[in-house]
N, CA, C and O atoms as a Tinker XYZ file with bonds, in Angstrom:
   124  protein
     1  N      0.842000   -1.194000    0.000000    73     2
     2  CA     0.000000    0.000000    0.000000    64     1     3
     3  C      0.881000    1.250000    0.000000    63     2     4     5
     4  O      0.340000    2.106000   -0.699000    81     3
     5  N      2.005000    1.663000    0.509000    73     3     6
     6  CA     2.613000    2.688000    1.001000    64     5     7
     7  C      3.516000    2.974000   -0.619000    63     6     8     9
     8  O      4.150000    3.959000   -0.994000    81     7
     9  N      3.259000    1.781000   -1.238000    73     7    10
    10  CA     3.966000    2.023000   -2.596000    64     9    11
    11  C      2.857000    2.863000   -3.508000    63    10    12    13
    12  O      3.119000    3.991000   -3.923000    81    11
    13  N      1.384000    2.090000   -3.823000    73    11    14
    14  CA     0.470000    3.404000   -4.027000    64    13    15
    15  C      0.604000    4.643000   -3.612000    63    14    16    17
    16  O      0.308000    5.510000   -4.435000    81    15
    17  N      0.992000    5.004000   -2.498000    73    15    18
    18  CA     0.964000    6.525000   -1.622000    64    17    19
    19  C      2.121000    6.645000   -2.719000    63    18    20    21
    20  O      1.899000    6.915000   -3.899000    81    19
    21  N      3.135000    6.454000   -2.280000    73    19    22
    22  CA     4.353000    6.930000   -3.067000    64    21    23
    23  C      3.918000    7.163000   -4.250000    63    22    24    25
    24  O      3.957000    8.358000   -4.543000    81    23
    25  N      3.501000    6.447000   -5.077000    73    23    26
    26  CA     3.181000    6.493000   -6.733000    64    25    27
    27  C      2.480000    8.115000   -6.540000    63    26    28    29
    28  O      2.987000    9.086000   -7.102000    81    27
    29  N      1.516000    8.199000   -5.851000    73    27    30
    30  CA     0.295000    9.662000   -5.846000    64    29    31
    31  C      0.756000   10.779000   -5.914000    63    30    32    33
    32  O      0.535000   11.710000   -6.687000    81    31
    33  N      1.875000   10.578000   -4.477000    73    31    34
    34  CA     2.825000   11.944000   -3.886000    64    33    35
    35  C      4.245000   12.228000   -5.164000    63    34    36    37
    36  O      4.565000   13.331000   -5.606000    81    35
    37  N      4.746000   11.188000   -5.444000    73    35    38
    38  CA     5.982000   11.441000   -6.909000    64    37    39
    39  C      5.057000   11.807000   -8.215000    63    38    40    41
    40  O      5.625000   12.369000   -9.152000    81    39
    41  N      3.393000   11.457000   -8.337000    73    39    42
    42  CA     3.267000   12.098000   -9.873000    64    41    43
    43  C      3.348000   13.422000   -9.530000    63    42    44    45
    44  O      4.492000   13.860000   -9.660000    81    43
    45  N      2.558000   14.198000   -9.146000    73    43    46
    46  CA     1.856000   15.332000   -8.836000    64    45    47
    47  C      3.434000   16.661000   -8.301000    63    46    48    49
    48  O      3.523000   17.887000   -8.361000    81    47
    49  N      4.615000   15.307000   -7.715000    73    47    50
    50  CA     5.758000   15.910000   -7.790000    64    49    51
    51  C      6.388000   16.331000   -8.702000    63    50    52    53
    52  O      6.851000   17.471000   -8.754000    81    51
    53  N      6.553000   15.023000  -10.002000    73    51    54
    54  CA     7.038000   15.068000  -11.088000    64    53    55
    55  C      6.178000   16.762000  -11.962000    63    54    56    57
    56  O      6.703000   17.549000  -12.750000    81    55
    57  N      5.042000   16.768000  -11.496000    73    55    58
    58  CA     3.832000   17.706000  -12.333000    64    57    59
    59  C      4.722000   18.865000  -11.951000    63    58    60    61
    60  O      5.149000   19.533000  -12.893000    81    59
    61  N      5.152000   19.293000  -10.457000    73    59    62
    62  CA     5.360000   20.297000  -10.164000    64    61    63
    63  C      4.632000   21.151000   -9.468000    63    62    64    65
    64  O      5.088000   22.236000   -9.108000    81    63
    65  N      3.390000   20.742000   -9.198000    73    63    66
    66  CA     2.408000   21.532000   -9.217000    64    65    67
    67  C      2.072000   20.700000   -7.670000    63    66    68    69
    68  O      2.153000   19.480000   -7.531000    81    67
    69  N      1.622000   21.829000   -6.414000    73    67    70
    70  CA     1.563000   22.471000   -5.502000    64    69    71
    71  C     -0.033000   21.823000   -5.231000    63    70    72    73
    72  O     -0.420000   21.351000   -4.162000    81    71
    73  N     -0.759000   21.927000   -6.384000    73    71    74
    74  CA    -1.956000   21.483000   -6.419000    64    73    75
    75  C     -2.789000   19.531000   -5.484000    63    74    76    77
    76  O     -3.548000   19.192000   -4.577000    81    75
    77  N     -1.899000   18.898000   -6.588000    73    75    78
    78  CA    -1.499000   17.351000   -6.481000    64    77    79
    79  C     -1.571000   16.928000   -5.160000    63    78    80    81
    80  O     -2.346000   16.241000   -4.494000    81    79
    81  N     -0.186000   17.746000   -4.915000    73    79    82
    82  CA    -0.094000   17.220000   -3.468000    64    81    83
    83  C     -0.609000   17.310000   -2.241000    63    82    84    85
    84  O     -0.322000   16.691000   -1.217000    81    83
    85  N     -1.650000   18.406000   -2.512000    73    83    86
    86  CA    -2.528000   19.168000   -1.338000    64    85    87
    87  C     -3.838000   18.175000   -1.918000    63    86    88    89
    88  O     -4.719000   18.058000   -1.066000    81    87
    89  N     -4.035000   17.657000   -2.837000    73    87    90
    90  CA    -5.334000   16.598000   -3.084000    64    89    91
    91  C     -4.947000   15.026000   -2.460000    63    90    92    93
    92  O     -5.775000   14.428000   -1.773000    81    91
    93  N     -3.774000   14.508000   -2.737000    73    91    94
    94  CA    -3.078000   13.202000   -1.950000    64    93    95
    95  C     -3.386000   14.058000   -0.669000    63    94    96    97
    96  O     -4.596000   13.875000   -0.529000    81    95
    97  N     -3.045000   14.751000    0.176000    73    95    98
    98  CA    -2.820000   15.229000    1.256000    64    97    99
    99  C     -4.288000   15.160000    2.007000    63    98   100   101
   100  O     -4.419000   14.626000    3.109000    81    99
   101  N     -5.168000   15.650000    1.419000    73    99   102
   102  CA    -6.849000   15.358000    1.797000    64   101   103
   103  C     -7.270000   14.005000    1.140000    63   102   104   105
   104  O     -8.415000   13.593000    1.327000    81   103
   105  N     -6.439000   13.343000    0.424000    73   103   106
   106  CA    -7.385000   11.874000    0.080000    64   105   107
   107  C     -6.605000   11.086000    1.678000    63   106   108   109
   108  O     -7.527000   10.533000    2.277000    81   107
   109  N     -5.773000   10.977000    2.158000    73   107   110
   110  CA    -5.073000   10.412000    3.049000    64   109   111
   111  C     -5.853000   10.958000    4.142000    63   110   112   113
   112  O     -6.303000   10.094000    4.895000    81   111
   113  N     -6.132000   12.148000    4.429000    73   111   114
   114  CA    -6.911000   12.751000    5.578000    64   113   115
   115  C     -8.260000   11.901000    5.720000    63   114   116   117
   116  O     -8.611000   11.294000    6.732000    81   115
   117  N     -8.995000   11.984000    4.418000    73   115   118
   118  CA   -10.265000   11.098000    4.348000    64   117   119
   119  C     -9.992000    9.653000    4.904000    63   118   120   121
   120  O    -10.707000    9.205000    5.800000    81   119
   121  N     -8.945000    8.916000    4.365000    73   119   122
   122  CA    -8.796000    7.588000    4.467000    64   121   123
   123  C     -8.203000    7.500000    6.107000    63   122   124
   124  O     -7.932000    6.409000    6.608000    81   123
């Protein structure tokens, strides 16, 4: 599972974008 997380948090890294990671950041909050 922690390899999914990883996959979520490195795209949205790769994107660059500030956005991504604040959405992983509230899907993890939910879960």
């Amino acid at each position: 599972m922690s390899r999914k997380i990883r996959v979520l948090i490195a795209k949205p890294g790769l994107d660059g974008h500030d956005r991504g990671a604040k959405v992983v950041a509230r899907a993890l909050r939910d879960a």
